[in-house]
C-alpha positions as CSV (number, residue, x, y, z in Angstrom):
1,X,-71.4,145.5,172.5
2,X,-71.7,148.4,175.1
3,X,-74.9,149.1,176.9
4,X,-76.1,152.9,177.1
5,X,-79.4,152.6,178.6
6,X,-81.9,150.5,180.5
7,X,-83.5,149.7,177.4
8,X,-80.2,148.2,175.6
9,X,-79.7,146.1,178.9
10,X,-82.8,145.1,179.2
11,X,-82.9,143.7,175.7
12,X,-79.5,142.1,176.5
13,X,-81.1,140.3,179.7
14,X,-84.2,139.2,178.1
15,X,-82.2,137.8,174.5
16,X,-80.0,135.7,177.2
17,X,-83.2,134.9,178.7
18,X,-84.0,133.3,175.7
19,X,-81.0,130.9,175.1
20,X,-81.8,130.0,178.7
21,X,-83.0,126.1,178.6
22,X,-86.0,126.2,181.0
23,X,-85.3,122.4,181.6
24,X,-81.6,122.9,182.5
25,X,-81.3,125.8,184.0
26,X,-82.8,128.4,186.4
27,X,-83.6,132.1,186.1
28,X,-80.7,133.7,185.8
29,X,-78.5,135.8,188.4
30,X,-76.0,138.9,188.4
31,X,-73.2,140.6,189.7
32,X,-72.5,144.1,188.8
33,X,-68.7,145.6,189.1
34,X,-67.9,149.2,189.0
35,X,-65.1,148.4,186.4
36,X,-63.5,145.6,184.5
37,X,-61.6,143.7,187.4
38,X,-59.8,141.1,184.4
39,X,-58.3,138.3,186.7
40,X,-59.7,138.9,189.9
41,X,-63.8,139.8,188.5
42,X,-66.7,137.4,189.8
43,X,-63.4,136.3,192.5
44,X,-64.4,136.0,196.0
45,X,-63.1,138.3,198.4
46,X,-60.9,135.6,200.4
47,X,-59.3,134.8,197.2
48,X,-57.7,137.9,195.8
49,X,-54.8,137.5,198.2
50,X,-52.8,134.5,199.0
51,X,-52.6,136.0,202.6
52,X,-56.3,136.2,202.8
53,X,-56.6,132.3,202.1
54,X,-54.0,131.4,204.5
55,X,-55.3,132.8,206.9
56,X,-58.9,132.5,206.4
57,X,-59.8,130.5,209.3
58,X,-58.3,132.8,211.7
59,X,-59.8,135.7,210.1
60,X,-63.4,133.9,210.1
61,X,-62.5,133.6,215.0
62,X,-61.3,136.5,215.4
63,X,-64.0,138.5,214.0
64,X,-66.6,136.4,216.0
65,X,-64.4,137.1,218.9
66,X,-64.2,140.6,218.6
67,X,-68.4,140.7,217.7
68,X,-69.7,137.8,219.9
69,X,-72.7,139.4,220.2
70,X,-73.3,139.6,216.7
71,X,-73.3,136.1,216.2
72,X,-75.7,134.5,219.3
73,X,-78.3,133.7,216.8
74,X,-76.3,132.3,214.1
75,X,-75.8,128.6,214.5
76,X,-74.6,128.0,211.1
77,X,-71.3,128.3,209.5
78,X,-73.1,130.0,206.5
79,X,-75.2,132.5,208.0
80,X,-71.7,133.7,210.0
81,X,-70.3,133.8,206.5
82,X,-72.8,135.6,205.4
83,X,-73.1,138.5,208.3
84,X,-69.3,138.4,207.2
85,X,-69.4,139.5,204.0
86,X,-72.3,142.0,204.8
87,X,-69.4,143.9,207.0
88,X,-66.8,143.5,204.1
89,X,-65.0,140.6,205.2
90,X,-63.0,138.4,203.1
91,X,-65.5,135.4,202.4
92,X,-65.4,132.7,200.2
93,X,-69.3,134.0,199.2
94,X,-69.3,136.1,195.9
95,X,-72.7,138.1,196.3
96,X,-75.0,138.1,193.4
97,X,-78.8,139.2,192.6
98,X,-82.2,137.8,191.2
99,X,-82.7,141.2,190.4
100,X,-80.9,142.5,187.0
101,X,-81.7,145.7,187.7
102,X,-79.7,146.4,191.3
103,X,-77.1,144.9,189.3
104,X,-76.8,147.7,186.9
105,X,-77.2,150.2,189.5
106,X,-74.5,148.5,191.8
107,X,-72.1,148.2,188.5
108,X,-72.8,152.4,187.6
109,X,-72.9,153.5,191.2
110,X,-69.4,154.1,191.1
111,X,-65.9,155.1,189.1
112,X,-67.6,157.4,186.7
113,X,-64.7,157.0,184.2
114,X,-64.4,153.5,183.8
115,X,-66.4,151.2,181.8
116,X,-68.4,148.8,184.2
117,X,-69.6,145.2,183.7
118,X,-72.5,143.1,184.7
119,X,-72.0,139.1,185.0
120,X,-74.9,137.2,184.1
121,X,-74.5,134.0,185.3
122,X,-76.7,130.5,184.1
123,X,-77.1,128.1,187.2
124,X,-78.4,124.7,186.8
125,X,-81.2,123.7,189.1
126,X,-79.0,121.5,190.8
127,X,-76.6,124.1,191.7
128,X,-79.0,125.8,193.9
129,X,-79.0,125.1,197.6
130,X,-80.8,126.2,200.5
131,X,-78.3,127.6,203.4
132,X,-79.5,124.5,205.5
133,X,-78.0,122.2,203.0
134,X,-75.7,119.4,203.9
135,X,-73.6,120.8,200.6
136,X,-73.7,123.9,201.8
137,X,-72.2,123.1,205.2
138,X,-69.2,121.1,203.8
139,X,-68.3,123.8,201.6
140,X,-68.4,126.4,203.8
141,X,-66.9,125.1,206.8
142,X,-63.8,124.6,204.7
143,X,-63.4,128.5,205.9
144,X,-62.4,126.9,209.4
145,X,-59.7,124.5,208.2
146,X,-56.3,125.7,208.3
147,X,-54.6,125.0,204.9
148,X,-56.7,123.0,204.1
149,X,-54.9,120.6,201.0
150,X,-57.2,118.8,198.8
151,X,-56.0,114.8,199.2
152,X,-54.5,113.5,195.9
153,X,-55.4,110.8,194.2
154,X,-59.5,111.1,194.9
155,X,-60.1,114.1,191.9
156,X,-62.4,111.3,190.5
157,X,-66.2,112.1,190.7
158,X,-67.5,109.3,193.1
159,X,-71.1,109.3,191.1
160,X,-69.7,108.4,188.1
161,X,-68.0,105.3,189.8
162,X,-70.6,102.7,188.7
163,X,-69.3,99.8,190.6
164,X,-71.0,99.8,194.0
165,X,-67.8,98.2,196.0
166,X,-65.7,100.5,194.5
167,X,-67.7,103.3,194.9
168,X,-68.3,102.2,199.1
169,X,-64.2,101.9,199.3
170,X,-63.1,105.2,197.4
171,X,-65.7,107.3,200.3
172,X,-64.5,105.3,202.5
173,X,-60.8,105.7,202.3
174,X,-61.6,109.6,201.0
175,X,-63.7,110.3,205.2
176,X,-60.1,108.2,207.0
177,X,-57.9,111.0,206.1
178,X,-57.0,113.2,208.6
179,X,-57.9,116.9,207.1
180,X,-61.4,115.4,206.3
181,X,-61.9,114.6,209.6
182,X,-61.2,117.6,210.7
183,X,-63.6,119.0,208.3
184,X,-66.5,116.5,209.5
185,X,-65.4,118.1,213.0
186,X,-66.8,121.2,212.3
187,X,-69.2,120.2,210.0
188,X,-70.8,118.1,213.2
189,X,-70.3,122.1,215.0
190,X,-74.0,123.4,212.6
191,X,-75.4,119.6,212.1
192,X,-74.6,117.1,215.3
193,X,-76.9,114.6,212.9
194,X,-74.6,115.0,209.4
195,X,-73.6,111.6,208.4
196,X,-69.7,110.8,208.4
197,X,-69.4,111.5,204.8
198,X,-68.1,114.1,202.6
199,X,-68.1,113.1,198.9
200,X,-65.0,115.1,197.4
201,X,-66.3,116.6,194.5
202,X,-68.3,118.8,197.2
203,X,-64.9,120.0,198.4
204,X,-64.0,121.6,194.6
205,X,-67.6,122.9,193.3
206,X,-69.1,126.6,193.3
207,X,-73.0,126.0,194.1
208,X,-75.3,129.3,194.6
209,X,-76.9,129.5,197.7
210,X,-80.3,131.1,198.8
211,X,-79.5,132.4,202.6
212,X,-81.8,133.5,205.1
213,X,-83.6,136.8,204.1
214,X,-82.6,138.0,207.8
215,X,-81.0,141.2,207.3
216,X,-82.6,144.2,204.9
217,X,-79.9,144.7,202.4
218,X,-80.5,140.6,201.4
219,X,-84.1,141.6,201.6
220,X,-83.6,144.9,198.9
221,X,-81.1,143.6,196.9
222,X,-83.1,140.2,196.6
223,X,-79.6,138.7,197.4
224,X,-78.0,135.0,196.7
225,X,-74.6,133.8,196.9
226,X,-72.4,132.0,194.9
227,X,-69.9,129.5,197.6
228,X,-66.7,128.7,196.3
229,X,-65.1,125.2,197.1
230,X,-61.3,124.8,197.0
231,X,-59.3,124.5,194.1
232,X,-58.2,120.6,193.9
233,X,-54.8,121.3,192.6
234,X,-53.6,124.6,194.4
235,X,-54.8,125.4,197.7
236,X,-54.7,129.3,197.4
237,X,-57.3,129.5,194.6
238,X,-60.6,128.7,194.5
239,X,-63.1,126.0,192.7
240,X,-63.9,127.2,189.0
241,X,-67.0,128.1,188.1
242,X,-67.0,126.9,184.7
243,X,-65.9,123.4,186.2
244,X,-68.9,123.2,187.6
245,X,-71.6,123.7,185.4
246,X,-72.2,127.4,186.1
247,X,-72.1,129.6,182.8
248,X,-71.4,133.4,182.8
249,X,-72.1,135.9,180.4
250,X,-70.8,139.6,180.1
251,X,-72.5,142.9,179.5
252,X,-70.2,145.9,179.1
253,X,-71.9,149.1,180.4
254,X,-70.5,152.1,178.9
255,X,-68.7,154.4,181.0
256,X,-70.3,158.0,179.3
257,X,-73.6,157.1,180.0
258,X,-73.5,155.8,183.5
259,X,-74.7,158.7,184.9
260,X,-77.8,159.1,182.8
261,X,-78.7,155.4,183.7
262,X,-78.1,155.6,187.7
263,X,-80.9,159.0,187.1
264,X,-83.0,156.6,185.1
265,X,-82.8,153.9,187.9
266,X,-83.7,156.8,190.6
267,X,-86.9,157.3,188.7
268,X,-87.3,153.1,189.0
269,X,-87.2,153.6,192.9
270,X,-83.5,151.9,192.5
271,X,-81.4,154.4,195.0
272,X,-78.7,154.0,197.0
273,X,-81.1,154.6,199.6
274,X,-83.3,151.5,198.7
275,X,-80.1,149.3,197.4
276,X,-78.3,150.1,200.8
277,X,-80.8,150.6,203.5
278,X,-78.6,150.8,206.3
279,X,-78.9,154.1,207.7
280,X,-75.5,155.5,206.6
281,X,-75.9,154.5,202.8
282,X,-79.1,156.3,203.4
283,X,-77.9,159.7,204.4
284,X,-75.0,159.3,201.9
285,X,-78.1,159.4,199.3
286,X,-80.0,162.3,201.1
287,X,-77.2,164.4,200.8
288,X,-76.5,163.9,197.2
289,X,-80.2,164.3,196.4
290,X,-80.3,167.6,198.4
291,X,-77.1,169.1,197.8
């Protein structure tokens, strides 16, 4: 089914709403994109080239060392991440909303001609971290470790290990290998205090994350982030969402009307203006409104 107006989507949202299972999952988030993107849609940025991945963790210094400045209040691995990704670096984040709406607008903005899409994704409570997390730390300091190669042999999930001896032994030999110790190295970088233990499954899920609401385009677009884990059998793709328990859903906005429902948005207070408040987006918008 394609979408033509606000109304049509909103019934969409609110009829997924429904088959939502309060005790399972949360409210649900979105992504809009401008057009049908196929292989490479809800894929984050450091993915969709393999010479992005490799070289992720020199991408991730050398912007710090070209902005230093930019970064003296920004102890953690995920809030650099995330001041990345606001300048349109690579990340391993995938940006998504709380707010359906922004998501239409940000899906119609653009590419007039093609049909656009909004992903509604289900994310169980679990799934949800903070961006002081001890999850979120392992995961994203993976963006510091240079090919970084998931260790065979420990795909199991160590919680559903019942036996307690066996379950001690498989950590155990999982936090000796060299390439996690590295990773506890940098983990120990943000927390001085995190325990010597990384539980593999950690290293292979996507969890959504709730940053700090410390810069206003977060604030507007009432921003969260999905953080992609490496893929456990190929090192140049990245953890599946539907491997770990995160369900999406998409809406299919059609192309003809995309105009008329940016207009309707604008009469909502939902702008480019308001969407992008940083002072270039804005005069983009004053100069289409006034020309």
């Amino acid at each position: 089914m394609k979408i033509a107006n606000i109304h049509e989507y909103l019934k969409e949202i609110k009829k997924l709403g429904k088959e939502n299972d309060s005790n399972t999952f949360c409210s649900l988030f979105s992504r809009g994109e401008p057009e049908d993107y196929k292989d490479t849609a809800c894929v984050p940025g450091i993915f969709r080239k393999q010479k992005f991945i490799e070289n992720e963790h020199n991408m991730f210094r050398d912007f710090i060392i070209a902005n230093p400045d930019e970064f003296n209040n920004d102890r953690l691995t995920i809030d650099k991440l995330t001041k990345m990704q606001h300048y349109s670096l690579p990340t391993r984040l995938l940006d998504v909303s709380e707010n359906a709406l922004v998501s239409l607008f940000m899906a119609c903005e653009s590419k007039e001609n093609n049909d656009s899409i909004v992903w509604i994704f289900r994310v169980p409570k679990e799934k949800i971290k903070y961006y002081d997390s001890d999850t979120v730390s392992v995961i994203a300091n993976l963006a510091k470790r240079p090919n970084f190669i998931f260790p065979k042999g420990f795909e199991k999930i160590s919680e559903n290990i019942t036996n307690t001896e066996h379950r001690k032994k498989y950590l155990e030999d999982f936090n000796k290998i060299d390439d996690i110790k590295y990773l506890l190295h940098d983990i120990k970088e943000d927390k001085p205090y995190f325990k010597d233990e990384i539980w593999p499954e950690h290293l292979y899920s996507v969890i959504c994350v709730k940053p700090r609401q410390n810069n206003r385009r977060i604030i507007r677009q009432q921003g969260l982030f999905l953080l992609f884990g490496n893929n456990k059998k190929d090192k140049l793709k990245h953890a599946e969402i539907k491997d770990s328990g995160i369900t999406k859903e998409k809406i299919i906005i059609d192309a003809r009307w995309k105009k008329q429902i940016i207009e309707d948005l604008a009469l909502m207070g939902i702008t480019k203006a308001t969407v992008y408040p940083d002072m270039d987006k804005v005069a983009e918008y004053l100069k289409e409104k006034y020309s």
